[in-house]
C-alpha positions in Angstrom: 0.0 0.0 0.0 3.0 2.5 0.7 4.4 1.9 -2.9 0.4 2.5 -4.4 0.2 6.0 -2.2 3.7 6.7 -3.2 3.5 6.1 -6.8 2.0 9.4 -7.8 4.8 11.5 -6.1 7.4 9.3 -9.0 5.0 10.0 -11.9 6.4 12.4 -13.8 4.9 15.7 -13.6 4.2 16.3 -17.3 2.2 12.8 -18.1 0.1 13.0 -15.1 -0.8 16.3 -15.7 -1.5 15.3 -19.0 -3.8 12.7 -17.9 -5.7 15.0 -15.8 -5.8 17.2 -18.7 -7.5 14.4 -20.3 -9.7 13.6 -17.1 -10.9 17.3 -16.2 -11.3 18.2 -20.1 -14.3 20.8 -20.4 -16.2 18.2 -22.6 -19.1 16.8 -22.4 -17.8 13.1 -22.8 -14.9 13.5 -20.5 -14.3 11.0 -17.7 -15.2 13.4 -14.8 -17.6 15.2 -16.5 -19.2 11.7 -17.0 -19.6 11.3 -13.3 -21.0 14.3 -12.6 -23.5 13.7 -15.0 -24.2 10.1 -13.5 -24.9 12.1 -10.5 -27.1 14.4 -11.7 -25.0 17.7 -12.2 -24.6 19.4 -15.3 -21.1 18.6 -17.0 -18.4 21.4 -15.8 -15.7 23.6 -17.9 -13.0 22.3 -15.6 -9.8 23.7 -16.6 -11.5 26.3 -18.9 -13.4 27.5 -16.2 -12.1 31.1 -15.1 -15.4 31.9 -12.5 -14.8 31.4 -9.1 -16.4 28.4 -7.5 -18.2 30.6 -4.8 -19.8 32.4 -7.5 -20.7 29.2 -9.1 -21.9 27.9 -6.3 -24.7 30.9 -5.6 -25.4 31.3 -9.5 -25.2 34.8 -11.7 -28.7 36.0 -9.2 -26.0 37.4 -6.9 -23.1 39.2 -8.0 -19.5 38.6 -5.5 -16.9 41.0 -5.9 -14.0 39.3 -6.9 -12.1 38.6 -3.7 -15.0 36.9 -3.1 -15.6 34.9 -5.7 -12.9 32.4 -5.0 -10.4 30.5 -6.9 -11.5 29.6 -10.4 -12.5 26.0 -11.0 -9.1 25.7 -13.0 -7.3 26.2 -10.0 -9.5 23.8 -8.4 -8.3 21.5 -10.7 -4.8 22.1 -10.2 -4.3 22.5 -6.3 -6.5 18.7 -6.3 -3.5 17.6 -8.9 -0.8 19.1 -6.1 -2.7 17.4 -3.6 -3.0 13.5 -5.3 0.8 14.1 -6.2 2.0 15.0 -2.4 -0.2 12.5 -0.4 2.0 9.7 -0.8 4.7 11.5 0.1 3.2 13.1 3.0 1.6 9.4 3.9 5.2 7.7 3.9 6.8 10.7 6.0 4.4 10.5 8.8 4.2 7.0 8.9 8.3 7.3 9.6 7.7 9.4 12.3 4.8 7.6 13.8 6.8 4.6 13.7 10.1 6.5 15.4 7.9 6.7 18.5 8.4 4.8 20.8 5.4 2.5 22.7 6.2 2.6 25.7 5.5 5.9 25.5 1.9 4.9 25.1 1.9 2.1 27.6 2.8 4.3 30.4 1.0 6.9 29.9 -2.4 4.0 29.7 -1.2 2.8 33.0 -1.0 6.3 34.3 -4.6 6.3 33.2 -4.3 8.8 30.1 -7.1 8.0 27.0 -6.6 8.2 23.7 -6.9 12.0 23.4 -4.4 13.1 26.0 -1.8 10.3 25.0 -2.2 12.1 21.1 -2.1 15.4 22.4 0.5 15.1 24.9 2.9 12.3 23.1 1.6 11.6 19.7 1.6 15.8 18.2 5.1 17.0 20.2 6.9 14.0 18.8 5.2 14.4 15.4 6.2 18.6 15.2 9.3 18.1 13.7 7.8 15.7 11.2 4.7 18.7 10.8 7.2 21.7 10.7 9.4 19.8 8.0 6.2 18.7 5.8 5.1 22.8 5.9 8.2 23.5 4.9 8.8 21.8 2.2 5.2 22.0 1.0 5.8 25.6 0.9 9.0 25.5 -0.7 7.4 23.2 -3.5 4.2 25.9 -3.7 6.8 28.6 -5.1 8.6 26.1 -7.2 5.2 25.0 -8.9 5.9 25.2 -12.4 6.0 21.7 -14.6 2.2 20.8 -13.5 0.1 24.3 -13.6 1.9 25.4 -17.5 0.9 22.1 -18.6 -2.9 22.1 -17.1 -3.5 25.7 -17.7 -5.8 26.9 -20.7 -6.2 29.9 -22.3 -9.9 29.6 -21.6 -9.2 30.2 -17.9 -7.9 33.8 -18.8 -5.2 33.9 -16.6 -7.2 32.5 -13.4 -4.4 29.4 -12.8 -0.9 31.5 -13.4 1.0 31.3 -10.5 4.3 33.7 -10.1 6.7 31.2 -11.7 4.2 31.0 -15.2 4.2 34.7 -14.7 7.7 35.4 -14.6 8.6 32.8 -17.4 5.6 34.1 -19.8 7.3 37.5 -19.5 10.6 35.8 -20.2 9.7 33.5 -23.0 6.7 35.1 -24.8 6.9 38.6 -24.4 10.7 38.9 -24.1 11.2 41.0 -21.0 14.0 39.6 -19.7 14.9 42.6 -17.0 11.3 41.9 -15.9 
C-alpha cells in the first residue's frame, strides 16, 4: 500500500498532468464530466473554467466581488493535482515518524490512566512537530517552485485564473521577451 500512495509522487509531472488534462477536459464526454452527469449535475468547464467556485456555487442571481468569488474552478483543478501528487509522500513521512515513536511511551502513559486523546495530544503531536514543521516547509517550498504541472494544465480559456508567479515570470521571459522583468 506505501508503494500504491507513493507512486504518484514518481510519476512524472508532465504525463500526469497530461492525464488529468484528459480527465478534467471541459467536454461533455470527459471521464469526470461523466460522473457528474451520472450524479445528476450538469457537465463542468473544468480547466476552462475562469469563474470562481463561490460564484458558481450561488449562480449569476448574486453578483461577488471578486475577492470573493474564489479560486476559479481551474485552480481547483490544479491544487486537487498538487494534492494527489503530495499525499503519498506526506503518507510515507508520517508514517516514519509515527513509527520513530516509541510504545512505551503509550503504555505508560495508559497505566498512568491517560485516554486516547491526551496520549495524542501530549505524546503523539510534540513528537510528530518536527515531522509537521518539515512537511510545511517543504510544501511551501514546492508551492513557489510550482511550475511543470500548472503550465501544462492551464488553458487559455481560464484567462489567466491558474498563473501562479513562476508561469508569470517565465511568460514574461519567454513570450513577451522581457527579460529585465
Amino acid at each position: 500500500f506505501r508503494m500504491m500512495y507513493f507512486l504518484p509522487y514518481i510519476t512524472p509531472a508532465v504525463g500526469a498532468a497530461a492525464s488529468f488534462r484528459i480527465l478534467f477536459s471541459g467536454r461533455v464526454d470527459a471521464p469526470i464530466n461523466r460522473i457528474v452527469t451520472a450524479l445528476g449535475f450538469e457537465p463542468l468547464a473544468w480547466l476552462n473554467e475562469p469563474m470562481g467556485i463561490f460564484q458558481m456555487m450561488v449562480g449569476s442571481s448574486i453578483d461577488l466581488p471578486t475577492w470573493a468569488a474564489g479560486p476559479s474552478l481551474s485552480l481547483i483543478v490544479i491544487i486537487i493535482f498538487g494534492v494527489w501528487t503530495f499525499i503519498g509522500f506526506d503518507t510515507v513521512i508520517f508514517l516514519a515518524g509515527l513509527g520513530a515513536i516509541p510504545s512505551e511511551l503509550y503504555e505508560a502513559a495508559s497505566i498512568d490512566g491517560g485516554g486516547r486523546w491526551s496520549q495524542f495530544r501530549h505524546i503523539t503531536l510534540p513528537l510528530l512537530s518536527p515531522t509537521i514543521y518539515f512537511l510545511t516547509l517543504y510544501a511551501v517550498i514546492g508551492t513557489f517552485k510550482a511550475f511543470t504541472h500548472i503550465y501544462v494544465l492551464r488553458t487559455s480559456a481560464a484567462l489567466g485564473t491558474a498563473d501562479t508567479a513562476s508561469v508569470v515570470i517565465f511568460d514574461a521571459m519567454k513570450r513577451d521577451t522581457r527579460y529585465g522583468y
